[in-house]
FIKOLSE-63270 format. One record per residue: residue in one letter; x, y, z of N, C-alpha, C, O, CB in turn. Coordinates in steps of 0.1 Angstrom, whole numbers, plus 5000, padded with zeros to 4 digits. Glycine has a CB too. Layout:
N
<code->a&nu->X&nv->Y&nw->Z&cau->X&cav->Y&caw->Z&cu->X&cv->Y&cw->Z&ou->X&ov->Y&ow->Z&cbu->X&cbv->Y&cbw->Z>
...
***
This chain:
70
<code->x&nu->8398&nv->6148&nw->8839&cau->8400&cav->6149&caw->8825&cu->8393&cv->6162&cw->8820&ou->8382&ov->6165&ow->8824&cbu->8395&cbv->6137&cbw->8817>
<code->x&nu->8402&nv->6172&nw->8812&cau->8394&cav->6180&caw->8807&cu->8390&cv->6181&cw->8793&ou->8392&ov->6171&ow->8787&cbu->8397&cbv->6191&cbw->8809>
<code->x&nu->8384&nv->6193&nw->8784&cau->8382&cav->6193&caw->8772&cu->8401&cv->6201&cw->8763&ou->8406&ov->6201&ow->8751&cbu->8365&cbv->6202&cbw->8772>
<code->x&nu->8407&nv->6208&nw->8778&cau->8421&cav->6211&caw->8770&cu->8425&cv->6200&cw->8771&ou->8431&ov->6200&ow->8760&cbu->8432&cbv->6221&cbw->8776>
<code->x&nu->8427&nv->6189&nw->8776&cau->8435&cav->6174&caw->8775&cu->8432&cv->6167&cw->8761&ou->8439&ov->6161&ow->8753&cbu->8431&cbv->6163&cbw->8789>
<code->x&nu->8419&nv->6170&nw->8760&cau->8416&cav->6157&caw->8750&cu->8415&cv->6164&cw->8738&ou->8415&ov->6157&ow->8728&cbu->8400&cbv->6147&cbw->8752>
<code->x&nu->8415&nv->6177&nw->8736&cau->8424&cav->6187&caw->8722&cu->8436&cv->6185&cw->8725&ou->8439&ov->6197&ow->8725&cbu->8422&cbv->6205&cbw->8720>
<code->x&nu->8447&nv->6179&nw->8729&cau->8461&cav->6174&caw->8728&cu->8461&cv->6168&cw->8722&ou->8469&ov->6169&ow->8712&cbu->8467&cbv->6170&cbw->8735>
<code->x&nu->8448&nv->6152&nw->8724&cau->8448&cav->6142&caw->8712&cu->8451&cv->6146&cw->8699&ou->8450&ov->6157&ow->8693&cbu->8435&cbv->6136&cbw->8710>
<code->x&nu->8455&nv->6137&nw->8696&cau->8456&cav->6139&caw->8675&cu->8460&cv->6125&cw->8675&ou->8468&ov->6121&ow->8684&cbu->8472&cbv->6152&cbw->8665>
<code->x&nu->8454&nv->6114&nw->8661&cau->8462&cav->6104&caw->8655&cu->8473&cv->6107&cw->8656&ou->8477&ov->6119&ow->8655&cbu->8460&cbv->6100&cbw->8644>
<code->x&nu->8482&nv->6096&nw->8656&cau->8500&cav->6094&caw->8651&cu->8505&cv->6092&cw->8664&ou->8512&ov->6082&ow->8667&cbu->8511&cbv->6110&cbw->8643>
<code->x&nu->8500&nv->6102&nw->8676&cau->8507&cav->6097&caw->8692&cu->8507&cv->6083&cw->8696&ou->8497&ov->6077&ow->8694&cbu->8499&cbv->6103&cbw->8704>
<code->x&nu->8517&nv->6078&nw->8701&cau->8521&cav->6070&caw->8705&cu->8511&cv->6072&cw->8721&ou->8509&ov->6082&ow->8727&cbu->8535&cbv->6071&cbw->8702>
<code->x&nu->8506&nv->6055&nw->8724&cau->8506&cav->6047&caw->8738&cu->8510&cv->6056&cw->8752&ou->8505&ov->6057&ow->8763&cbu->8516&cbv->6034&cbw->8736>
<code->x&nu->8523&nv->6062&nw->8745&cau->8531&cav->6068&caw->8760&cu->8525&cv->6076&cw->8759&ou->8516&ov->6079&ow->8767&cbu->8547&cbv->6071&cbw->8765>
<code->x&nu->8525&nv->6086&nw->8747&cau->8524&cav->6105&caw->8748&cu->8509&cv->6106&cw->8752&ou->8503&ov->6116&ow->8757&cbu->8527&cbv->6116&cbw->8728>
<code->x&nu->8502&nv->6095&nw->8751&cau->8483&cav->6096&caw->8754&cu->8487&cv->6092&cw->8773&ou->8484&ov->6100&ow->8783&cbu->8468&cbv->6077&cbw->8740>
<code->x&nu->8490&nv->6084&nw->8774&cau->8492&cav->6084&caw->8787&cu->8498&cv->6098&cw->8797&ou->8496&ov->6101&ow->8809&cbu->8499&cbv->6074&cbw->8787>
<code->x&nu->8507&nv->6103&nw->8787&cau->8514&cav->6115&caw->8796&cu->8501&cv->6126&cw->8793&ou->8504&ov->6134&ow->8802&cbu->8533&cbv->6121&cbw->8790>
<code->x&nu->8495&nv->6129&nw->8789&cau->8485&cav->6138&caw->8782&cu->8469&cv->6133&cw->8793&ou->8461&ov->6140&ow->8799&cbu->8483&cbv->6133&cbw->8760>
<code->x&nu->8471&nv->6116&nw->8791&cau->8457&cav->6118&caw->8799&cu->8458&cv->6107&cw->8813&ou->8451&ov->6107&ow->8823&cbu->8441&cbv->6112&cbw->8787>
<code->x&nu->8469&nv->6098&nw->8811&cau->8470&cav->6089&caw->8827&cu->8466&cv->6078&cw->8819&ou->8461&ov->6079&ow->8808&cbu->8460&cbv->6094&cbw->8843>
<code->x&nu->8468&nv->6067&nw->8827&cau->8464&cav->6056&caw->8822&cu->8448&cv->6059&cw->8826&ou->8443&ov->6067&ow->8833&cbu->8472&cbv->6044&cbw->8827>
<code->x&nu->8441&nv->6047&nw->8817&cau->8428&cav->6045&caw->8815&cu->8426&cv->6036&cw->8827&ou->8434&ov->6028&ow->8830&cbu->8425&cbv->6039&cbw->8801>
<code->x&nu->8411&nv->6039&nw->8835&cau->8412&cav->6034&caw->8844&cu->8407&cv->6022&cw->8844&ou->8410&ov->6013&ow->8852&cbu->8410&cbv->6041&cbw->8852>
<code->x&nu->8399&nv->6021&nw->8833&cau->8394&cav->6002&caw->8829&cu->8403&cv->5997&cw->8815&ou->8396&ov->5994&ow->8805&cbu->8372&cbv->6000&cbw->8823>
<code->x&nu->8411&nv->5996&nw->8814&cau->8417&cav->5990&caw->8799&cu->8404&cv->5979&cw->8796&ou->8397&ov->5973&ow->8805&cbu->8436&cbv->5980&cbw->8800>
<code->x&nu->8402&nv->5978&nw->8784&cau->8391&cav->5968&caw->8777&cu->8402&cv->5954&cw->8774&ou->8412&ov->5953&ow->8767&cbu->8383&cbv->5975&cbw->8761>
<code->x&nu->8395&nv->5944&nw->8784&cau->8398&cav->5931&caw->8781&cu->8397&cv->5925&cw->8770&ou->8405&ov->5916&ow->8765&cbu->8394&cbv->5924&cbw->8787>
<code->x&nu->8388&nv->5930&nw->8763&cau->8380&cav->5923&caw->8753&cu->8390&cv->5929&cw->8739&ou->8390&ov->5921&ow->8730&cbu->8361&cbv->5927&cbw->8753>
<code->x&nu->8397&nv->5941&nw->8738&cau->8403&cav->5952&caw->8726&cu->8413&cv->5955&cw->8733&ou->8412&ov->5965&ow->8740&cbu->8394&cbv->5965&cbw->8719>
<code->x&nu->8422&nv->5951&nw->8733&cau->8439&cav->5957&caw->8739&cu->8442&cv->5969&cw->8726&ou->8453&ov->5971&ow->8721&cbu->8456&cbv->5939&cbw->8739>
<code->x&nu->8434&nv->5974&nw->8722&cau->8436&cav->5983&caw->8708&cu->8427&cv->5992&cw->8714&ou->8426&ov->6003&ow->8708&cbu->8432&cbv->5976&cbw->8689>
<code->x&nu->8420&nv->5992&nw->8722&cau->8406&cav->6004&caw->8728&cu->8408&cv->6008&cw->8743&ou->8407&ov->6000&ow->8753&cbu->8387&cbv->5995&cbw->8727>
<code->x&nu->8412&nv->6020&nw->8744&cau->8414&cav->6028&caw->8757&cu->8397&cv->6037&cw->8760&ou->8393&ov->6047&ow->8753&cbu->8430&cbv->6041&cbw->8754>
<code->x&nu->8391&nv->6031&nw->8771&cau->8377&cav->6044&caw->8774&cu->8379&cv->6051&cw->8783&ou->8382&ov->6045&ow->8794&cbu->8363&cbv->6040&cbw->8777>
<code->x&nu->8379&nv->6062&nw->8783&cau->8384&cav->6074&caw->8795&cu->8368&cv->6079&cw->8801&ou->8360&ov->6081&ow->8792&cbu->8395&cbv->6091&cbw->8786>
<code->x&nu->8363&nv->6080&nw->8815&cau->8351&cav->6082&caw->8816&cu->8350&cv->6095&cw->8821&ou->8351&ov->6097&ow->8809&cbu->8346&cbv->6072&cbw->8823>
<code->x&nu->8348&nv->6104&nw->8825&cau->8342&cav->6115&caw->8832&cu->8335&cv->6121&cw->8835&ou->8325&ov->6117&ow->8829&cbu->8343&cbv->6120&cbw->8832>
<code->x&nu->8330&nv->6135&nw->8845&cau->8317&cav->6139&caw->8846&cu->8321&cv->6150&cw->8848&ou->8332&ov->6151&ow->8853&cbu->8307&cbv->6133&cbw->8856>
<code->x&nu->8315&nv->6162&nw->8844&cau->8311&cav->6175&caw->8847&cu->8305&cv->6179&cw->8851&ou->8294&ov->6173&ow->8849&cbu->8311&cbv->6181&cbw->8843>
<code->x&nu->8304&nv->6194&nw->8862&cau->8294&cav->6195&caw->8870&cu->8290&cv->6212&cw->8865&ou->8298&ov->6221&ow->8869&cbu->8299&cbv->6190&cbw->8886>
<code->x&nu->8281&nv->6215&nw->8858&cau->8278&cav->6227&caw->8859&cu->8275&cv->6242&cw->8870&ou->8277&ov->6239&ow->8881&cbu->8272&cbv->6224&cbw->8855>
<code->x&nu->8273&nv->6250&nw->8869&cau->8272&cav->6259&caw->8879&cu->8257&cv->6254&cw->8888&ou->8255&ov->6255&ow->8900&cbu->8271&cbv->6275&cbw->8872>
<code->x&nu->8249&nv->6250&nw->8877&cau->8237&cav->6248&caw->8885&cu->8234&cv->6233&cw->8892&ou->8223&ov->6228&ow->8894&cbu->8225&cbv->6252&cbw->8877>
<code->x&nu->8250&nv->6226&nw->8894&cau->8249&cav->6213&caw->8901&cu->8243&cv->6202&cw->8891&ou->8238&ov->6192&ow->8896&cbu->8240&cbv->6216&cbw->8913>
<code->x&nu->8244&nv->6205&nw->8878&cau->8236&cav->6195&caw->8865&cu->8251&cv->6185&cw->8863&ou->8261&ov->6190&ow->8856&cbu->8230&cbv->6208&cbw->8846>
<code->x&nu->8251&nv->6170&nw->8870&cau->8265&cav->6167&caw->8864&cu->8265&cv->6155&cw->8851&ou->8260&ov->6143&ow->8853&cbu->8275&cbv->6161&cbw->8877>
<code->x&nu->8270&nv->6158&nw->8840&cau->8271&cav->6155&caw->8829&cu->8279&cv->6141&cw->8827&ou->8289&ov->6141&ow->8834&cbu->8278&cbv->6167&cbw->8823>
<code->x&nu->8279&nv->6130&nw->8821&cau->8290&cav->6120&caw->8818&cu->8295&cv->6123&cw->8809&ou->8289&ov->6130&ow->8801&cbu->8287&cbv->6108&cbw->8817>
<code->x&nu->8308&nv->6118&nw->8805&cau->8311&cav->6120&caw->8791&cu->8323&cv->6106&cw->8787&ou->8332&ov->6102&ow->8794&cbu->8318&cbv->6137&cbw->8789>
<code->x&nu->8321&nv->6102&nw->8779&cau->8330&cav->6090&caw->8775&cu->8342&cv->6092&cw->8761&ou->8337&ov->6095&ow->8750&cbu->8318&cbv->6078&cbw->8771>
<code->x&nu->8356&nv->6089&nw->8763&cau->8363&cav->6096&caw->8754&cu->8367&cv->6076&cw->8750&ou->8367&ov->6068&ow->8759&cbu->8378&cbv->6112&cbw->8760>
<code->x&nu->8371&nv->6073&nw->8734&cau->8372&cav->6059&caw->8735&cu->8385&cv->6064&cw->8722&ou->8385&ov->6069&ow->8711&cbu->8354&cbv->6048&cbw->8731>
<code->x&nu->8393&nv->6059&nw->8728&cau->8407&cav->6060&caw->8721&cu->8411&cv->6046&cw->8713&ou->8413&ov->6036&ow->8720&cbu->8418&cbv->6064&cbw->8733>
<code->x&nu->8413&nv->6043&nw->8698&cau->8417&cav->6036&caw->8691&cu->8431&cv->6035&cw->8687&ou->8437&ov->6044&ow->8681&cbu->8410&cbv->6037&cbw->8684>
<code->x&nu->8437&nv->6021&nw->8691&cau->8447&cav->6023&caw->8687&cu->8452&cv->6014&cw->8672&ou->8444&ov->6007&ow->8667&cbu->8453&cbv->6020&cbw->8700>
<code->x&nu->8464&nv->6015&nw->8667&cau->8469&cav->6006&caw->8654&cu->8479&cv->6002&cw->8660&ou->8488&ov->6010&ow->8659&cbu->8473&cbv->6013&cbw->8640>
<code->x&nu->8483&nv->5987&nw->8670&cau->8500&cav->5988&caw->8671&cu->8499&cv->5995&cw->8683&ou->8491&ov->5994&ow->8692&cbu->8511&cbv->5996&cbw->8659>
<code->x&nu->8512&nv->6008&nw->8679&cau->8511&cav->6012&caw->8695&cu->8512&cv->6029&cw->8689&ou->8521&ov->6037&ow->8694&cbu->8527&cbv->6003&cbw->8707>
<code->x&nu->8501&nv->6033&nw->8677&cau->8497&cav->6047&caw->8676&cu->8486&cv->6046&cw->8673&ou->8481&ov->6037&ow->8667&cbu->8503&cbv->6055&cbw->8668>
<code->x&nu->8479&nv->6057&nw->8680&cau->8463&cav->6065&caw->8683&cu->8460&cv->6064&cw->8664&ou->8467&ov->6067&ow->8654&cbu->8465&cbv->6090&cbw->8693>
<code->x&nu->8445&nv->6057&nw->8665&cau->8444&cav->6057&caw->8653&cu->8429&cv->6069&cw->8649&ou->8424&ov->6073&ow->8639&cbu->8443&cbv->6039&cbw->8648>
<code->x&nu->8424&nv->6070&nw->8663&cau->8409&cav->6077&caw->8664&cu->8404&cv->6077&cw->8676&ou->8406&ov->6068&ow->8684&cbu->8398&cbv->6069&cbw->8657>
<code->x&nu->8398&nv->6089&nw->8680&cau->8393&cav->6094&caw->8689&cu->8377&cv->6098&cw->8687&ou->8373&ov->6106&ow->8679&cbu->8400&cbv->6104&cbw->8691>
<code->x&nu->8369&nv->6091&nw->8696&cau->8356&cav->6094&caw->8694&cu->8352&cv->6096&cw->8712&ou->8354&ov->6090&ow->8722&cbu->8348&cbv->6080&cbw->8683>
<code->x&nu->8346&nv->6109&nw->8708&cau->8339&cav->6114&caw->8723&cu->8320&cv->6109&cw->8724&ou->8313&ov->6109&ow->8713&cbu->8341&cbv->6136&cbw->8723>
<code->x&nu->8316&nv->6107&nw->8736&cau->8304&cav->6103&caw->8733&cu->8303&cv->6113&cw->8749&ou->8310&ov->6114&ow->8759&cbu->8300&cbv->6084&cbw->8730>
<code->x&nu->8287&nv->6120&nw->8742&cau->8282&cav->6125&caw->8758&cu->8275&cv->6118&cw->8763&ou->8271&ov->6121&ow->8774&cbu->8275&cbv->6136&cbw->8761>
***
């Protein structure tokens, strides 16, 4: 996942267009069939690797909010 993928996001996308943009999610939440978390890590030049957590909200079956957590 990069930071050009997850500036594609915008509310209004539809279930599919977030999937063609980012792949399915690799844990769907049992608990919120309405909550997609996308996980990743970056690795800097000096070998420093970063987590980052992208948590996609849905309404139905459109993106209602995007919240990034480092």
């Amino acid at each position: 996942m990069t930071d050009e993928m997850i500036n594609q996001l915008q509310p209004g996308l539809t279930r599919e267009q977030v999937i063609y943009v980012m792949g399915m999610p690799l844990t769907p939440s049992s608990l919120d069939q309405n909550r997609w978390d996308y996980i990743y890590w970056s690795k800097d030049p000096r070998d420093n690797v970063t987590q980052q957590t992208v948590s996609l909200y849905f309404d139905g079956n459109d993106l209602k909010q995007i919240k990034k957590k480092p």
